[in-house]
NUVOSE-845322 format. One line per 10 residues: number of its first residue (from 1); their letters; for each residue x, z, y of N, C-alpha, C. Coordinates in steps of 0.1 Angstrom, whole numbers, m for minus. Layout:
REM NUVOSE-845322
NUM = A = X Z Y X Z Y X Z Y | ...
//
This chain:
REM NUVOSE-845322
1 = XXXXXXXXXX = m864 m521 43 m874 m531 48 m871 m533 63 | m869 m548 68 m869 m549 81 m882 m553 88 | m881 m543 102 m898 m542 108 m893 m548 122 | m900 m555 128 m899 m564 141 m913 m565 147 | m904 m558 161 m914 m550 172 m921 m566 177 | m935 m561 179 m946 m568 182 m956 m560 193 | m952 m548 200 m958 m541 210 m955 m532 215 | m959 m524 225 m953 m513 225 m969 m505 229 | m974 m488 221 m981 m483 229 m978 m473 241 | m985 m481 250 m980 m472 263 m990 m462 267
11 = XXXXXXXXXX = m1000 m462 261 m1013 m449 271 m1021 m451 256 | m1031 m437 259 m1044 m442 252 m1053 m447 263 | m1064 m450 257 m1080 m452 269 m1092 m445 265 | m1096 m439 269 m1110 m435 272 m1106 m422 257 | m1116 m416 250 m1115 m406 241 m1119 m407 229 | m1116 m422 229 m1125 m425 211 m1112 m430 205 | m1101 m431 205 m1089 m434 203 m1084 m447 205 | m1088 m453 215 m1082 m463 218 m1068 m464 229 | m1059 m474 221 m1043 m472 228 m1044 m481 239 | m1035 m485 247 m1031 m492 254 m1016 m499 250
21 = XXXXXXXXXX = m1019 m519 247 m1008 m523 242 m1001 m529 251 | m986 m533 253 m983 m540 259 m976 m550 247 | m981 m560 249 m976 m571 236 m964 m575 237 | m956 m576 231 m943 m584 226 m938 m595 220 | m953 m600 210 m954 m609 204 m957 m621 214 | m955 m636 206 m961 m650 213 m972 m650 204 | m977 m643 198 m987 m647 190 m995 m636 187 | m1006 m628 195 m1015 m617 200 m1027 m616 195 | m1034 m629 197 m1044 m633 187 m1041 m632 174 | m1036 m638 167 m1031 m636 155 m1029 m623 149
31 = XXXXXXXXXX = m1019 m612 155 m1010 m603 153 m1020 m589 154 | m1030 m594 164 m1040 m578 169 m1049 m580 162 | m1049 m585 153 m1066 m589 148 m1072 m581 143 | m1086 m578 141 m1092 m566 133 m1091 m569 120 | m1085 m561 111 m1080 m557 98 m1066 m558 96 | m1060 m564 102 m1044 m564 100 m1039 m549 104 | m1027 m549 96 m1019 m537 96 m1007 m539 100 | m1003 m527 112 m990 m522 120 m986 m514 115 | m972 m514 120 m962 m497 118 m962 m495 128 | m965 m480 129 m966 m472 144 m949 m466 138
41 = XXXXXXXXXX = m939 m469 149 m925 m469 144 m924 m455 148 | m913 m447 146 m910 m431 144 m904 m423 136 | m903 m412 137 m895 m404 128 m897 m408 115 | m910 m403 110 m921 m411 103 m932 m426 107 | m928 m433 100 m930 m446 104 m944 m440 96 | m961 m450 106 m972 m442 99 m979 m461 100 | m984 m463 87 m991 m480 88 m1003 m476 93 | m1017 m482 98 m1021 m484 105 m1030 m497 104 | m1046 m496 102 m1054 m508 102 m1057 m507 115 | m1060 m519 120 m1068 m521 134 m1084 m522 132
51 = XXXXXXXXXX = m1087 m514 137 m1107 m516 138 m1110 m520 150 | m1104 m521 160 m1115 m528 170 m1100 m537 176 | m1105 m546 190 m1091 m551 196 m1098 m556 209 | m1099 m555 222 m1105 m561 233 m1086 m562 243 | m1093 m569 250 m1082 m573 261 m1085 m569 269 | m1077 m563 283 m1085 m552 293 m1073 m551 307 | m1076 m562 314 m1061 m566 323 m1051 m572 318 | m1032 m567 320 m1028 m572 310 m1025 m564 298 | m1033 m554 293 m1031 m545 279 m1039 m552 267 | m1037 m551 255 m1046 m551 244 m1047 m536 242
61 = XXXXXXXXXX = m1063 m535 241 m1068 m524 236 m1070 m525 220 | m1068 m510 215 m1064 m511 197 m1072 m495 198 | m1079 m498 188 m1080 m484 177 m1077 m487 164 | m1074 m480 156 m1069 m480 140 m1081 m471 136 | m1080 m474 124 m1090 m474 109 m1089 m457 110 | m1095 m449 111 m1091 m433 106 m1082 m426 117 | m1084 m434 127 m1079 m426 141 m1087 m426 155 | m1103 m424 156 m1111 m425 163 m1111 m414 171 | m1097 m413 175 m1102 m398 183 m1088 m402 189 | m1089 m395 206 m1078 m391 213 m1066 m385 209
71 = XXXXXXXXXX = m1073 m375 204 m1058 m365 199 m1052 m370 189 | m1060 m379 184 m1050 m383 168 m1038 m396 171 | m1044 m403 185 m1037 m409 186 m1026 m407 202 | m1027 m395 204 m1020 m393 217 m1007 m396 215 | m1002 m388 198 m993 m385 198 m978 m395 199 | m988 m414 196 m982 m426 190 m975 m430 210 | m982 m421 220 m979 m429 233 m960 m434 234 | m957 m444 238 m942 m453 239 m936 m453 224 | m949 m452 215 m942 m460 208 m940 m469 199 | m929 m478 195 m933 m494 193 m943 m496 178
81 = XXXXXXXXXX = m950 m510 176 m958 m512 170 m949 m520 162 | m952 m520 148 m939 m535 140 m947 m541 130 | m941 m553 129 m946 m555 112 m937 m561 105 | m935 m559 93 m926 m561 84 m923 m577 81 | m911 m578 78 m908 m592 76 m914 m605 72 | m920 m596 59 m931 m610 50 m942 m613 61 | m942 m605 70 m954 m605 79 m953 m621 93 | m939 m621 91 m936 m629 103 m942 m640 102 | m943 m650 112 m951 m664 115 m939 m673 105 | m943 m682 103 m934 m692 103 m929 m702 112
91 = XXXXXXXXXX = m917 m710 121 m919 m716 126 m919 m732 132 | m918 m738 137 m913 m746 140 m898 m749 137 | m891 m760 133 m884 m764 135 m871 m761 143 | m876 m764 156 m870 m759 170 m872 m748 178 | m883 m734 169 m885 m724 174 m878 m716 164 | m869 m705 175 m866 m691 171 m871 m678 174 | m874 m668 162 m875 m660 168 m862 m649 177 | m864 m639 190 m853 m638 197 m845 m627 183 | m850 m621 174 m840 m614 167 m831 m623 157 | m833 m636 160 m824 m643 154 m815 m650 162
101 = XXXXXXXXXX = m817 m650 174 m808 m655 188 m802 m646 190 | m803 m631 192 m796 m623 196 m785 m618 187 | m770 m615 194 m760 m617 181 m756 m628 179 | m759 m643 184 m754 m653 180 m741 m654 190 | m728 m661 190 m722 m663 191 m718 m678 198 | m718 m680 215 m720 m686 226 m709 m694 226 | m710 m708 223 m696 m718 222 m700 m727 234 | m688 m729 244 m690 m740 252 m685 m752 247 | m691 m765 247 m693 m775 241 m678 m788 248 | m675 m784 258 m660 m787 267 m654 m778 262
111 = XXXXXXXXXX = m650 m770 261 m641 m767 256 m636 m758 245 | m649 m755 237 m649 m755 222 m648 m733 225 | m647 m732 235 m644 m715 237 m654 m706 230 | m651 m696 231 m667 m685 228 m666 m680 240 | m677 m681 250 m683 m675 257 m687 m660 256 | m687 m660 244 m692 m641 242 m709 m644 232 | m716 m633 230 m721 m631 222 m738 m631 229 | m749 m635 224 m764 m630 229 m764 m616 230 | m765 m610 237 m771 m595 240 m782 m592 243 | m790 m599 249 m806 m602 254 m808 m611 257
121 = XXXXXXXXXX = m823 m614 257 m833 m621 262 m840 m621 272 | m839 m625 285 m851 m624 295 m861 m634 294 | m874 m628 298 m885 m637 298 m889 m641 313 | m886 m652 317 m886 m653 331 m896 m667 331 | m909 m668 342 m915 m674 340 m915 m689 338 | m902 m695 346 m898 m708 340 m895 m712 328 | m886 m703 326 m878 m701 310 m872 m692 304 | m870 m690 298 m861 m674 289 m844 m679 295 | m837 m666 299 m829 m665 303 m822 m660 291 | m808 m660 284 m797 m659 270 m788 m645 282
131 = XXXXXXXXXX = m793 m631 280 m778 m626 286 m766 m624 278 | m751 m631 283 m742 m633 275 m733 m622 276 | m723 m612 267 m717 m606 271 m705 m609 265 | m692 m609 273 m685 m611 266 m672 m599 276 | m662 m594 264 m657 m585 266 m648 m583 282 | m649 m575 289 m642 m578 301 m642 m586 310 | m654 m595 310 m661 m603 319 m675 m600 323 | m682 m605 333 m689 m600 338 m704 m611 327 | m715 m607 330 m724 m609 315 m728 m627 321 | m725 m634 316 m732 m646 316 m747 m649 315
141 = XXXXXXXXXX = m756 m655 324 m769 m659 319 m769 m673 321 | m776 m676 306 m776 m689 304 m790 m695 302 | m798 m707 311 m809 m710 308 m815 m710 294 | m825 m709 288 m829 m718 277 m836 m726 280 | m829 m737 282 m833 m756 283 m829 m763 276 | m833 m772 272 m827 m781 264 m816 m792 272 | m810 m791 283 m800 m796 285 m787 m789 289 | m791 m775 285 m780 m764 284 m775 m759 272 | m787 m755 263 m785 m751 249 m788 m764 241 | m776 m769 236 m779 m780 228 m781 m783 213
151 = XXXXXXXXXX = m772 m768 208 m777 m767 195 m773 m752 189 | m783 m753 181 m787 m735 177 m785 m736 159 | m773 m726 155 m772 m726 138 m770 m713 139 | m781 m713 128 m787 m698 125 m771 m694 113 | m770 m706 106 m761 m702 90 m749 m696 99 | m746 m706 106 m730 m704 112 m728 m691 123 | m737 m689 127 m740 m678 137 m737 m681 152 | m738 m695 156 m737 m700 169 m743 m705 175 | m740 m708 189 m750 m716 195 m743 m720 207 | m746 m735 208 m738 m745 216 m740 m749 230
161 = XXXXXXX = m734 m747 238 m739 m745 253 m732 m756 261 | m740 m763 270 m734 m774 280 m733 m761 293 | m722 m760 299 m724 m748 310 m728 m757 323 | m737 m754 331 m738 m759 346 m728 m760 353 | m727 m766 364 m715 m765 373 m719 m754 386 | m709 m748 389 m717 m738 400 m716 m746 413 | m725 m743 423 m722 m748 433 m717 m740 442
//
């Protein structure tokens, strides 16, 4: 079964077992809600209801169903929250999610080359940054704009790039 990280816990708070989340997801409202279920990921992967959920800076605060206590949840601190496949959003047309960008395979559109491969994702507040690696070159970053990335195929495993001109 594939599970796709949607948080990470980084602390508890206070002694009734509440975590500290740092979210991963574009969709937090949805994803934290009271009664939905997480995998607290680990040796033992352990699921997980949500009973409460407040916002508290930038953390989501979480307790789970049967874990109202400190100790029971100390043990979950750094680590990630997932939910399983069937669980994902559906989306848009023109939206991906990044575990399906990353791995894709970077074609420049002049001259038909491979650039190298997605390796990561930055989230930068203008736009998400594509880091490119490609073997024995130094890592490419490519905007995601729509007059840079022009087209995205999930079947073919590519993705079509207008490169900027450097100045």
């Amino acid at each position: 079964m594939a599970l796709y990280k949607v948080g990470t816990i980084v602390n508890t708070h206070g002694i009734r077992g509440e975590v500290r989340v740092i979210a991963t997801t574009d969709f937090p409202e949805e994803r934290f809600a009271k009664g939905n279920k997480l995998i607290i990921d680990g040796k033992t992967p352990v699921e997980v209801e949500i009973a409460t959920v407040r916002n508290h800076k930038q953390f989501v605060l979480l307790s789970f169903k049967d874990l109202q206590n400190i100790n029971l949840v100390e043990q979950y601190k750094t680590h990630d929250l997932m939910v399983p496949e069937e669980a994902l959003q559906d989306l848009a047309e023109d939206e991906f999610y990044y575990h399906e960008i990353v791995g894709l395979d970077v074609i420049d559109n002049a001259t038909g080359q491979v650039l190298g491969k997605v390796a990561e994702i930055m989230e930068l507040p203008a736009n998400d940054v594509w880091v490119v690696k490609a073997k024995g070159q130094d890592d490419l970053f490519i905007p995601y704009i729509e007059n840079v990335v022009t087209e995205i195929d999930l079947d073919a495993g590519v993705a079509k790039v207008d490169m900027l001109e450097e100045i």
